[in-house]
C-alpha positions in Angstrom: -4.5 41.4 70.9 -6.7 38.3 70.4 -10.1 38.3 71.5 -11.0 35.6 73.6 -13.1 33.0 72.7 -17.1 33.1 73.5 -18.2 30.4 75.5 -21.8 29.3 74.2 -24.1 26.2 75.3 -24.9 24.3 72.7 -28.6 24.1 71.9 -30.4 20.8 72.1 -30.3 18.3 69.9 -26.9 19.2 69.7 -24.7 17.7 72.8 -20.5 18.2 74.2 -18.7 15.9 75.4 -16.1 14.9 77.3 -13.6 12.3 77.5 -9.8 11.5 78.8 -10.2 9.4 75.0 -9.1 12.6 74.0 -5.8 13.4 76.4 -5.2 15.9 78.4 -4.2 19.0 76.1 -2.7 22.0 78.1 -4.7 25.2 78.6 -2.3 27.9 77.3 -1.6 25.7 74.3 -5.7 25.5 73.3 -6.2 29.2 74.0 -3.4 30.1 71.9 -4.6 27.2 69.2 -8.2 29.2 69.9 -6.7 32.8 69.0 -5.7 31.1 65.5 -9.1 30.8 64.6 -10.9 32.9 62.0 -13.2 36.0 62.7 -16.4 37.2 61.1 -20.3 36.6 61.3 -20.3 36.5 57.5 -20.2 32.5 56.2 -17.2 31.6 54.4 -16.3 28.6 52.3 -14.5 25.8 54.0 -12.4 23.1 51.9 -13.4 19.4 52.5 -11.4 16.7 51.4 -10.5 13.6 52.3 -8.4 12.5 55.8 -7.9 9.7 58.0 -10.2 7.0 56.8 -12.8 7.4 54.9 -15.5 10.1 54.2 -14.7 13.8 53.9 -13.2 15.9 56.3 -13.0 19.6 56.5 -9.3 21.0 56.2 -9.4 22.8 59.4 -6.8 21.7 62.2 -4.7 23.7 64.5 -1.3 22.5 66.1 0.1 24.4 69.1 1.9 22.2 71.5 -0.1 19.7 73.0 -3.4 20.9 71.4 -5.3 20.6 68.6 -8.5 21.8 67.8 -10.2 20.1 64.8 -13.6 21.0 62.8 -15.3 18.2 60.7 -18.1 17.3 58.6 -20.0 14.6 59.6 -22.5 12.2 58.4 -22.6 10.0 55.4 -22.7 12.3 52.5 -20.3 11.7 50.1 -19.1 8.6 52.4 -17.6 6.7 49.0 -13.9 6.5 49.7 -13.1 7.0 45.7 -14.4 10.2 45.7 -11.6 12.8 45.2 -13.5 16.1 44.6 -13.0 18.9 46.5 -16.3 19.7 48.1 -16.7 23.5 49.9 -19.2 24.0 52.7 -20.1 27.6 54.4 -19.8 28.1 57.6 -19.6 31.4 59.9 -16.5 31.6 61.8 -17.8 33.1 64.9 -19.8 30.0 65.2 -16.6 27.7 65.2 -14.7 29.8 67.8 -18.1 29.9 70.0 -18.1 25.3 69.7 -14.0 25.9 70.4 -14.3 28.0 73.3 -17.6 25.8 74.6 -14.7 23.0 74.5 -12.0 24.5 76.1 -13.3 26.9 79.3 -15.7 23.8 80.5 -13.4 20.8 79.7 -10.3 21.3 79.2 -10.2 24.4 81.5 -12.5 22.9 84.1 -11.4 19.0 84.0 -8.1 18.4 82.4 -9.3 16.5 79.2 -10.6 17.3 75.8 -13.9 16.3 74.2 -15.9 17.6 71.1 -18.7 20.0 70.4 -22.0 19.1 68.0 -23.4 21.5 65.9 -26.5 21.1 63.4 -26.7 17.5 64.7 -30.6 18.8 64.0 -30.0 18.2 60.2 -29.6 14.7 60.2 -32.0 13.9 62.7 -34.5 15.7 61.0 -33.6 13.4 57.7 -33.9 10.4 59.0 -37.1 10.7 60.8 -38.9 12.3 57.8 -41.4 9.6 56.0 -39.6 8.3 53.0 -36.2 9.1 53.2 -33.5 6.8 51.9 -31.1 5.3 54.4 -28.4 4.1 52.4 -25.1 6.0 53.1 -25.3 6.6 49.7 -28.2 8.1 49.7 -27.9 11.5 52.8 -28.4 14.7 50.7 -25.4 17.3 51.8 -27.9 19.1 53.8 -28.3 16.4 56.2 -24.4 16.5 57.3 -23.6 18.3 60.6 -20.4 19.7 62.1 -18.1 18.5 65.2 -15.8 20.6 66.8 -12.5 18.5 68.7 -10.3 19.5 71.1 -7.4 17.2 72.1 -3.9 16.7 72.9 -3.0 15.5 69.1 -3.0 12.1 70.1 -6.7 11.4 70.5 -7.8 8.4 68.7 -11.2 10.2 68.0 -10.4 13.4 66.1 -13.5 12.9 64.1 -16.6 11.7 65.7 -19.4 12.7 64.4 -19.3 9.2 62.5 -17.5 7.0 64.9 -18.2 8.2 68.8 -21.0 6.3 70.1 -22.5 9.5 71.8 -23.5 10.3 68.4 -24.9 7.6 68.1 -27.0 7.9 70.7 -28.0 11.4 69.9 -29.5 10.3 66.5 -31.4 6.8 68.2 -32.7 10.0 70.8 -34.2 11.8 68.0 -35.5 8.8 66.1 -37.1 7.4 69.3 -38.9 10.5 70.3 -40.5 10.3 66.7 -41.2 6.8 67.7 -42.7 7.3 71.1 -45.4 10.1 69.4 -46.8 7.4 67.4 -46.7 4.8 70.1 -48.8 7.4 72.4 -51.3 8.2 69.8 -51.9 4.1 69.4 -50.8 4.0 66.2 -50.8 -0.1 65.2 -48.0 0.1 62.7 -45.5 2.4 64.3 -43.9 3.7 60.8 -40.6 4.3 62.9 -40.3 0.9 63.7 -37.5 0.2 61.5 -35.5 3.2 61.8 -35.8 2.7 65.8 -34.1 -0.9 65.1 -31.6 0.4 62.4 -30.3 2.9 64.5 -30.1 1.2 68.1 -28.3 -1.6 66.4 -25.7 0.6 64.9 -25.6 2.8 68.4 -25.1 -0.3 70.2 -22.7 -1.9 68.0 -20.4 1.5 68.0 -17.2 1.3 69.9 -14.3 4.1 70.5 -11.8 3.1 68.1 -13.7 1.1 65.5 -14.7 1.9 61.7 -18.6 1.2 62.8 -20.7 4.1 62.5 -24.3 5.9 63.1 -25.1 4.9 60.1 -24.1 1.8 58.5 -27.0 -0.1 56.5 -25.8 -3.8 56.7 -28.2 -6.8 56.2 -29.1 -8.1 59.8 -31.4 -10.9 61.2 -35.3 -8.8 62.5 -34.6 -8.4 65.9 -37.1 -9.4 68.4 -37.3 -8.6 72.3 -35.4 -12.0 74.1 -36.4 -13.7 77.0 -33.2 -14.8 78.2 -33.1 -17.2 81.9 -30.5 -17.4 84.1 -29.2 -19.5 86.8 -27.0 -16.5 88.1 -29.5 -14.7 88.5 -30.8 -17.4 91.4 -34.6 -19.0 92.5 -37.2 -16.5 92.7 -40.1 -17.8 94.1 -43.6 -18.1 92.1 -45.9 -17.0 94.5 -43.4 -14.0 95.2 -43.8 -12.9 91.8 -47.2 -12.8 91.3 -47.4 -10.6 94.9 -44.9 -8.5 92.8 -47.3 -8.3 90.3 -50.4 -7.1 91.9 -49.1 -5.3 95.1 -45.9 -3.5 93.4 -47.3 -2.4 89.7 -48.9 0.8 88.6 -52.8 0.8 86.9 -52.3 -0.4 83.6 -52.8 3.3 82.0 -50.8 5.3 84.0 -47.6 6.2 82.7 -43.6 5.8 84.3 -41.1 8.0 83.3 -37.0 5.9 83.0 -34.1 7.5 83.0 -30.5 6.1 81.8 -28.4 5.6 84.8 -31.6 5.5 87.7 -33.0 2.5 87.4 -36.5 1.2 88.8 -36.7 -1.7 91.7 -39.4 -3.5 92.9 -39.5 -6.4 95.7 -42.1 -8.7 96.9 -40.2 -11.4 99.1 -37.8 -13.6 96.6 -38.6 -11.8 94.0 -37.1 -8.6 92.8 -37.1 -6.4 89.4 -35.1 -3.9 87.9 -36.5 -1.8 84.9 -33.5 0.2 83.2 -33.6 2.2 80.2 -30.7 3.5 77.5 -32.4 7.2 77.2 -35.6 8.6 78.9 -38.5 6.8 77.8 -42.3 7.3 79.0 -44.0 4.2 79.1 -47.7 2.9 80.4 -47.6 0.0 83.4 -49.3 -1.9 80.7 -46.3 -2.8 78.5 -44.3 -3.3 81.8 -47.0 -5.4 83.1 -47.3 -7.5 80.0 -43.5 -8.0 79.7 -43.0 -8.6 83.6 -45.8 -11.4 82.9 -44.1 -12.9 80.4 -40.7 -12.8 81.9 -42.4 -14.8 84.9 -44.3 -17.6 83.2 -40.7 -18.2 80.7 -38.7 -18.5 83.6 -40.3 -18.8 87.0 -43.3 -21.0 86.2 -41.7 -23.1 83.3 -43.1 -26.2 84.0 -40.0 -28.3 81.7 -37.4 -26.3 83.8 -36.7 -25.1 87.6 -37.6 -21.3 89.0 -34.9 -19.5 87.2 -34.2 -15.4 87.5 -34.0 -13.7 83.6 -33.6 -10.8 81.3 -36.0 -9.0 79.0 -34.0 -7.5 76.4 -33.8 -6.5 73.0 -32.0 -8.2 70.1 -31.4 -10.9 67.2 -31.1 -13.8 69.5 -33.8 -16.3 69.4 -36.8 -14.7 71.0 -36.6 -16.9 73.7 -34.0 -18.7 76.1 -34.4 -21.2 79.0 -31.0 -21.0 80.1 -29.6 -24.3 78.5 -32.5 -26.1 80.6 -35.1 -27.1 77.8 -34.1 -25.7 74.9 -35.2 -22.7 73.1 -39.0 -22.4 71.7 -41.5 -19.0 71.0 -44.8 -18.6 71.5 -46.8 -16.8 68.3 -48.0 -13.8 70.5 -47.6 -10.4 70.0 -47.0 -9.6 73.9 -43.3 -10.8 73.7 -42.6 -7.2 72.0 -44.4 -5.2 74.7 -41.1 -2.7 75.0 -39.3 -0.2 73.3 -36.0 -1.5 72.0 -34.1 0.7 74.7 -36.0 -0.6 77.7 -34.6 -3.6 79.9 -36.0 -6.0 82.5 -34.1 -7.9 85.0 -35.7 -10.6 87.2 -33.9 -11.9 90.1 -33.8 -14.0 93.4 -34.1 -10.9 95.9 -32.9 -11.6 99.8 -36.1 -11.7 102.3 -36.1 -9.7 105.0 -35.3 -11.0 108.5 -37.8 -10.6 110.9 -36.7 -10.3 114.8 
């Protein structure tokens, strides 16, 4: 009789998830694809070779009904799609069935729907944030690659994501920004992560579900700045509103904020309201918040060529600065319009006063 599968967290960096992207694949079907799985705590060589699409994919899939559970090598390594040899990796079987029955018992058991399982996700991020290394896809040693685990009901779009699901992407951005933020905290001038941080938010944020764009494409693109963008949508807010803002709702200028994707920071002072969101957890000092909040302000509430207008504060290759088709677009030659991290955003907006009875 089978043994049934172990059911074992993955360890940070390393990340599940799920998705109905990846159907709803019946339970008996996945444990009986799960008994089909190799024993043994004693690595054994795995085939690689190529499959859907480019890259190298490990020849291990298993069919039963509805279900199929797939194991992949990801990363860039050996990315060429006119390479034809036969590569062979070594993996420990026990550690497959431990990512399949992760998978199964809390999502397909638990919700319905399949998802994947990362594991050694800790390779590549540990390449690309150390000093020096090559970027190219050309250029990833074989020891950077990682593995992902898939469960789904054989009709999943996304059998193979560690290159293509964007929640890869945003594990490897994580690991670069933490890199990132360690320099930024010991006031380091020339942040040597700079780069990498802008590389691989742009390829995170240009990823969809279903598209050939990856973690880590290395295309030629325009230096991205932070944008000041204005907005009429975002109505009126009143000047002398958002300088109360500024000096009744801020923090000291050295004290730190902790953001969090998904909970979002607001502030209010009369007309004047802010929301500070953020893509993953970022600590940041009041200062930079402060500097960009000020900035925001004088662009689009006390333009003196335009009307009080609400705006954004945002990463990315637009021109750095945008007065909402009401003057143009111009920049000022100050360092302060980069006060945030590239995953940080600021919205400015015409808030609703409070009656008073």
């Amino acid at each position: 009789m089978p043994l049934p599968l172990p059911i074992v967290a993955p360890l940070e960096p390393d990340f599940a998830y799920c998705d109905q992207f990846y159907g709803q694949p019946s339970l008996t079907d996945c444990n009986l694809a799960g008994d089909r799985l190799p024993y043994g705590y004693t690595a054994v060589s795995y085939e690689a070779g190529h499959g859907p699409g480019p890259g190298l994919q490990i020849s291990q899939v298993i069919n039963v009904g509805t279900c199929q559970i797939s194991l992949a090598r990801a990363g860039p390594a050996h990315w060429s799609s006119d390479i034809e040899d036969i590569i062979h990796y070594q993996i420990v079987p026990e550690e497959v069935r431990e990512m399949a029955g992760w998978v199964i018992g809390h999502f397909v058991q638990a919700t319905g729907l399949g998802g994947f399982v990362t594991r050694n996700i800790s390779n590549v991020i540990s390449y690309v944030t150390r000093p020096g290394s090559n970027l190219s896809p050309d250029s990833y040693p074989q020891s950077s690659g990682f593995y992902t685990l898939t469960v789904s009901n054989q009709r999943g779009e996304d059998i193979y994501p560690g290159n293509y699901n964007p929640e890869v992407g945003r594990a490897v951005y994580s690991g670069v920004f933490d890199e990132w933020a360690l320099y930024r905290d010991l006031g380091v001038q020339n942040n040597p992560f700079q780069n990498e941080l802008l590389l691989f938010g742009y390829n995170w944020d240009a990823m969809e579900r279903g598209s050939a764009n990856t973690w880590f494409s290395y295309v030629a693109r325009p230096m991205e700045e932070m944008t000041y963008q204005c907005d009429s949508s975002l109505g009126h807010p009143e000047h002398i509103d958002c300088n109360k803002l500024q000096y009744s709702q801020l923090g000291y200028p050295s004290d730190t904020l902790s953001i969090q994707p998904g909970k979002d920071i607001s502030l209010k002072s009369g007309t004047c309201g802010i929301v500070i969101s953020a893509l993953v957890v970022v600590v940041l000092q009041w200062e930079q918040i402060t500097t960009a909040v000020n900035e925001l302000i004088e662009i689009c509430v006390n333009n003196p060529t335009s009307t009080s207008l609400g705006g954004k504060a945002f990463w990315g290759s637009q021109s750095p600065v945008s007065l909402g088709g009401s003057g143009g677009k111009w920049k000022r030659n100050i360092t302060t319009l980069n006060a945030l991290p590239p995953s940080v955003n600021i919205t400015l907006s015409q808030a609703t006063r409070r009656r008073v009875r």
